[in-house]
C-alpha angles and dihedrals in degrees: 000000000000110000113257091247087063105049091044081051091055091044097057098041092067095036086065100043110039105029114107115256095237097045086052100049083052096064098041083051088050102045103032095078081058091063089038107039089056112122093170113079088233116088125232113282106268089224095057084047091051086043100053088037096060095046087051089060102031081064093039098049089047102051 
């Protein structure tokens, strides 16, 4: 099994690299008001944010 670190490293690393600009810039765009509209000192659960990310791209990749 590869070690968590690694696979979020390869990951990454192609998400970076492969994923269209403007899909990109989107979810930024989605998920940053997330980070900045939030009046309690606790961020937003990193599960709801991976969830809303991936259906985002699923949509958009598949557009």
């Amino acid at each position: 099994m590869i070690p968590v670190e690694v696979e979020n490293r390869i990951a990454c690393h192609y998400f970076y690299r492969y994923l269209p600009e403007d899909i990109y810039l989107d979810l930024i765009s989605l998920l940053i008001p997330y980070y900045l509209n939030n009046e309690s000192e606790e961020e937003p659960s990193p599960d709801q944010m991976v969830k809303l990310a991936i259906k985002f791209l699923d949509k958009a990749l598949d557009n």
